[in-house]
C-alpha positions as a Markdown table, in Angstrom:
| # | Residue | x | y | z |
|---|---|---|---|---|
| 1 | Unk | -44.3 | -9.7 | 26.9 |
| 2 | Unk | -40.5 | -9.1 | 26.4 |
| 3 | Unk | -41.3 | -8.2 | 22.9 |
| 4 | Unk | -44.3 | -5.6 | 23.3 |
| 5 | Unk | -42.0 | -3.0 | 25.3 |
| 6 | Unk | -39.9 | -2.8 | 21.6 |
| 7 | Unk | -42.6 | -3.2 | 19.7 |
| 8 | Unk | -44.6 | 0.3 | 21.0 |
| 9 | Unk | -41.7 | 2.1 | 21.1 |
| 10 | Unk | -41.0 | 1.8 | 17.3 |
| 11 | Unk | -44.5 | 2.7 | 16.6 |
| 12 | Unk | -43.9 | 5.7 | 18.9 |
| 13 | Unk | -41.0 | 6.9 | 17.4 |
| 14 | Unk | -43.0 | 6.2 | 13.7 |
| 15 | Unk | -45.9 | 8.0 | 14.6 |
| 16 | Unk | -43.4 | 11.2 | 16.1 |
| 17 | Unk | -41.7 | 10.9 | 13.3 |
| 18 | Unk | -44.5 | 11.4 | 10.5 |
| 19 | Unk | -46.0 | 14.0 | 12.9 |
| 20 | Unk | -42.9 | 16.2 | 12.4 |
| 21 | Unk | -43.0 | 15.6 | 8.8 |
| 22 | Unk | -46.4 | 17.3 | 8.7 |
| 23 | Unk | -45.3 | 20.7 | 10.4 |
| 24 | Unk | -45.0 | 23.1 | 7.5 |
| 25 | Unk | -42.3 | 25.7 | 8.2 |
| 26 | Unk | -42.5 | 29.7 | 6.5 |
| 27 | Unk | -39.5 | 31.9 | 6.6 |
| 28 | Unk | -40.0 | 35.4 | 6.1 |
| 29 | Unk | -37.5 | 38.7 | 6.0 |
| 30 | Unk | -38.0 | 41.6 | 7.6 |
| 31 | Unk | -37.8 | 45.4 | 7.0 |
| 32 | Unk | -33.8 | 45.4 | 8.5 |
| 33 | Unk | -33.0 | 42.3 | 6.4 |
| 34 | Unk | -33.4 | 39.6 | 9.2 |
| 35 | Unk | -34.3 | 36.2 | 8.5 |
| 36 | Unk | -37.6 | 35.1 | 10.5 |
| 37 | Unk | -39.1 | 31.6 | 11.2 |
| 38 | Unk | -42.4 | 30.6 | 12.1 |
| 39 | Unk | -44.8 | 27.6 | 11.9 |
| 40 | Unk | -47.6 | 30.0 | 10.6 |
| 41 | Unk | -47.1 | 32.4 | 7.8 |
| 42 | Unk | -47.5 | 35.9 | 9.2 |
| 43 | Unk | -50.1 | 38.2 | 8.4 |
| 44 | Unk | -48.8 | 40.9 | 5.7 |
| 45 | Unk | -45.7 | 39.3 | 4.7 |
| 46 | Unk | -44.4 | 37.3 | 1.7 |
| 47 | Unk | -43.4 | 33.9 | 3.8 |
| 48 | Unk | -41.5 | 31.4 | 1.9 |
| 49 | Unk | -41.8 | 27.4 | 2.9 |
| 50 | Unk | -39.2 | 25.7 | 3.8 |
| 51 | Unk | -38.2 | 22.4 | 2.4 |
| 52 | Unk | -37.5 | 20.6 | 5.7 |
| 53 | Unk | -35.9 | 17.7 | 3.7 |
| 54 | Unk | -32.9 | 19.8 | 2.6 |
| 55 | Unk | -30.8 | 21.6 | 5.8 |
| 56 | Unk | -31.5 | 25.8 | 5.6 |
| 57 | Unk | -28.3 | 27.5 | 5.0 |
| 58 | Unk | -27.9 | 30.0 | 7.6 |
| 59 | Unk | -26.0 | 33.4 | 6.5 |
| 60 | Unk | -25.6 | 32.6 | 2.5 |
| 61 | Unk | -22.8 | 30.6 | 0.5 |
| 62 | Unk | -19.6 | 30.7 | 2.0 |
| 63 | Unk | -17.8 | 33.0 | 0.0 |
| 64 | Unk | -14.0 | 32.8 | -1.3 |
| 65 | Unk | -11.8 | 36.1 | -0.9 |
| 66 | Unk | -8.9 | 37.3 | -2.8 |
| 67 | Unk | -6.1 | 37.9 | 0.0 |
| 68 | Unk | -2.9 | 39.4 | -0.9 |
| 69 | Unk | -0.6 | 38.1 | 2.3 |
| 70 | Unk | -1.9 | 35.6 | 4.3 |
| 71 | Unk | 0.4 | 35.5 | 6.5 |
| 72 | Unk | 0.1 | 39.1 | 7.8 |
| 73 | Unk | -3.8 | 38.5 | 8.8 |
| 74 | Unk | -2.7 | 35.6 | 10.9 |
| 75 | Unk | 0.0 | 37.2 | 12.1 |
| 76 | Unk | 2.9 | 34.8 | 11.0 |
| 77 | Unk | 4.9 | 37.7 | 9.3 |
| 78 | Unk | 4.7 | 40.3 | 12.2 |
| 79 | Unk | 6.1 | 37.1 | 14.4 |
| 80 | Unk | 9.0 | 36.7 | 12.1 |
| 81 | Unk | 9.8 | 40.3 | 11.5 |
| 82 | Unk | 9.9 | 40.8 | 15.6 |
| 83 | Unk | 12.7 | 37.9 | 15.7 |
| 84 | Unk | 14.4 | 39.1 | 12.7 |
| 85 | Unk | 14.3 | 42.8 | 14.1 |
| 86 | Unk | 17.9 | 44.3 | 14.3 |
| 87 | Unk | 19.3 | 42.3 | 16.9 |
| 88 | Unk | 22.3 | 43.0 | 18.9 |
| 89 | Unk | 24.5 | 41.4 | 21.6 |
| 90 | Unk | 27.2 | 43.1 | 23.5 |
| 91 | Unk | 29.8 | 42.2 | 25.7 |
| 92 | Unk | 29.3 | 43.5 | 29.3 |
| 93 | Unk | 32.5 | 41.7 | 31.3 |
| 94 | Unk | 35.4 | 42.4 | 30.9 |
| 95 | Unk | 35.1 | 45.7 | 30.2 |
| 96 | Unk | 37.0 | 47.3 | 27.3 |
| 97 | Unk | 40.7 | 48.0 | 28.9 |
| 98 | Unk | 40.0 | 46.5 | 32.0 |
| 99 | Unk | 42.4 | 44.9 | 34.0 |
| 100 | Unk | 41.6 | 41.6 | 36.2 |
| 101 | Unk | 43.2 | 39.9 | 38.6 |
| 102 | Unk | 42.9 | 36.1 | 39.1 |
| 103 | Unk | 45.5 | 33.3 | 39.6 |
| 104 | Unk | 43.5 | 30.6 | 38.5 |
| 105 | Unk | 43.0 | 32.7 | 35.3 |
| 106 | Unk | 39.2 | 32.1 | 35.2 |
| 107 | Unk | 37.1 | 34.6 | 33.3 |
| 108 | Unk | 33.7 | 34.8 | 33.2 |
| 109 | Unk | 32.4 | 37.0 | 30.3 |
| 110 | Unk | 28.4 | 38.1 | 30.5 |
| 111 | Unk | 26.9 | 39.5 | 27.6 |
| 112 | Unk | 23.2 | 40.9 | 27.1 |
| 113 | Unk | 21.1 | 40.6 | 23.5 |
| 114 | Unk | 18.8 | 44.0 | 22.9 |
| 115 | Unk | 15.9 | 44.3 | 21.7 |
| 116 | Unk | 14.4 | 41.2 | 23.1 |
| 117 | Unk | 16.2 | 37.6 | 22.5 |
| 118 | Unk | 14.6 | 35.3 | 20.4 |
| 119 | Unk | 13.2 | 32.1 | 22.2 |
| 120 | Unk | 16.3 | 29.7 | 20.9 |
| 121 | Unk | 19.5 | 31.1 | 20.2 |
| 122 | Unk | 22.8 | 30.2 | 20.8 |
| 123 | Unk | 26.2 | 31.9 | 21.9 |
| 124 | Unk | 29.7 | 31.6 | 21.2 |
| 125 | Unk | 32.7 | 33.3 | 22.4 |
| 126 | Unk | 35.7 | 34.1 | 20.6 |
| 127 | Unk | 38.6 | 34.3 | 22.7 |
| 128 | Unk | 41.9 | 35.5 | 20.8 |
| 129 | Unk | 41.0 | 34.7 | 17.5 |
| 130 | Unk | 39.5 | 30.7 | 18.5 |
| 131 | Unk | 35.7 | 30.2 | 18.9 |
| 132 | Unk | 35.2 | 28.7 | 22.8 |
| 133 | Unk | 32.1 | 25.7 | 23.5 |
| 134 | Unk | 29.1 | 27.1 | 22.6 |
| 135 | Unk | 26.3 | 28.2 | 24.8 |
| 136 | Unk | 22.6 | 27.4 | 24.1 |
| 137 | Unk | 20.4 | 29.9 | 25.6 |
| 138 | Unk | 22.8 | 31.9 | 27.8 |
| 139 | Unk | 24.7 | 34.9 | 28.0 |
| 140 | Unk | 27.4 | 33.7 | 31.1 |
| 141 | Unk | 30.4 | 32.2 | 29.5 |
| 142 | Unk | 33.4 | 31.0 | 32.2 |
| 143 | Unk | 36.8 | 30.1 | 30.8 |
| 144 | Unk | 39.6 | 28.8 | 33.1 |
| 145 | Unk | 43.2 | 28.7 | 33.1 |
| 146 | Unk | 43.5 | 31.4 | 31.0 |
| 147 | Unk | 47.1 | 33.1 | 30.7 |
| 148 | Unk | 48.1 | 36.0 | 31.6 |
| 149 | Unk | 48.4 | 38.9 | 29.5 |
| 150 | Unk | 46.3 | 40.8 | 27.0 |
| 151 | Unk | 43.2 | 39.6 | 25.4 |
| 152 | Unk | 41.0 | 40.1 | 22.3 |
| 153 | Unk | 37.5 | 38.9 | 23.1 |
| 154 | Unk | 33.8 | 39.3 | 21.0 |
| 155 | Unk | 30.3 | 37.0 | 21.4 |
| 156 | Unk | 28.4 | 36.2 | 18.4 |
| 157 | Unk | 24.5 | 35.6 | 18.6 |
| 158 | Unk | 23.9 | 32.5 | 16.5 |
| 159 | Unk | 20.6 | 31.5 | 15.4 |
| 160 | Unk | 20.2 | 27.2 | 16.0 |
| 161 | Unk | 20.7 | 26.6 | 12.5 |
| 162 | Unk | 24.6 | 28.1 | 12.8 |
| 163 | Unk | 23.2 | 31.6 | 11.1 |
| 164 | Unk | 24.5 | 34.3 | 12.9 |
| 165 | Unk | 22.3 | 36.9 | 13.8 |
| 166 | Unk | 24.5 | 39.5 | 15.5 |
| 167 | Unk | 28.4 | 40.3 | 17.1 |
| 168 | Unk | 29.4 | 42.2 | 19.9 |
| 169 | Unk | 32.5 | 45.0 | 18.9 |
| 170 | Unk | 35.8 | 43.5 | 20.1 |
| 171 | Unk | 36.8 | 44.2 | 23.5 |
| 172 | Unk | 40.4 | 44.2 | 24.7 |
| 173 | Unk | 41.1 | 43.2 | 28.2 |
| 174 | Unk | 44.1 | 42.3 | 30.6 |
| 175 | Unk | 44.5 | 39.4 | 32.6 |
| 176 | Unk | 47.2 | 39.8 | 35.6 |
| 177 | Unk | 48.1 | 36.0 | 37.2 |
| 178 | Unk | 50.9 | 35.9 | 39.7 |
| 179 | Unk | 54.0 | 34.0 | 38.2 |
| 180 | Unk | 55.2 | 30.9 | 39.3 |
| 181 | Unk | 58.6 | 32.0 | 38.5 |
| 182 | Unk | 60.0 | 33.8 | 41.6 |
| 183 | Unk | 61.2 | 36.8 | 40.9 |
| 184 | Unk | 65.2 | 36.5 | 40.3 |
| 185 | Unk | 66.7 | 37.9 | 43.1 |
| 186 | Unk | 69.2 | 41.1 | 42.9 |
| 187 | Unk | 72.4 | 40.2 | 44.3 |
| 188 | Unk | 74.3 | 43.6 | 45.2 |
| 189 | Unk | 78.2 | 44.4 | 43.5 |
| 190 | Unk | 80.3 | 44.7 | 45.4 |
| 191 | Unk | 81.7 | 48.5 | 45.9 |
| 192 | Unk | 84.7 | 49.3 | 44.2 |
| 193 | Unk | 86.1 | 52.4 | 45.4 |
């Protein structure tokens, strides 16, 4: 008994299967150029059979095309040209000829990148000539202990291979720190007269 439940269901499936085999399918195209099918040839048309055995190919052969720039259909160059557009950082603090006052001598210097930044960039800060730490996605940059006196300072916008992509103009600033040398005193002459 186990074995009869198996047993009908593969003849099932045999008989279904043959069944389908028999259909006859006609395709047919119409007045606009659409592709019609049907399991009876229609009346006044020029119906075609289909060979069920082989898969129809819907829409025609794929076809190859000649494309100058790939990249600008997918959009790939229009991505690169908006990072490569003229970029261009500036230096906001200290402003040029300013004057600040801090006896620690810490210096925070903020910068901004027009048009847009790019998604990964890098800063750096020269400071008098020497390049400071660099800063990864930033545009604060805080130096301490700096002495007092006049300074020469400019960012660079670096790409993260080390390219760089833009510099801010050189801005001169002035740092005042109260000396830890008192002030000599002034010891009066006496008055000869």
């Amino acid at each position: 008994m186990k074995n009869a439940c198996p047993l009908w269901a593969l003849g099932l499936v045999l008989l279904t299967s043959t069944a389908a085999q028999a259909t006859k399918i006609y395709s047919w195209t119409d007045s606009k150029g659409v592709v019609h099918y049907t399991d009876a040839p229609p009346p006044g048309q020029q119906a075609k059979e289909v060979d069920l055995r082989v898969a129809p190919l819907i829409g025609g052969a794929p076809r190859s095309v000649q494309v100058d720039n790939f990249n600008s259909l997918t959009g790939v160059d229009a991505k690169k040209e908006e990072e490569a557009a003229k970029l261009a950082i500036e230096l906001l603090s200290p402003e040029q000829g300013s004057t600040l006052r801090d006896n620690t001598g810490n210096v925070v210097f903020q910068g901004q990148i027009s048009p847009k930044p790019p998604t990964q960039y890098d800063v750096r800060l020269t400071l008098d000539g020497k390049a400071a730490p660099i800063v990864s996605n930033g545009l604060a940059i805080r130096v301490e202990n700096l002495d007092r006196g006049a300074h020469e300072a400019q960012l660079e916008l670096l790409a993260k291979d080390g390219t760089i992509l833009a510099k801010s103009r050189v801005v001169t600033f002035y740092l005042h720190r109260a000396s830890i040398n008192p002030a000599p005193k002034v010891t009066p002459l006496p008055n000869k007269g």
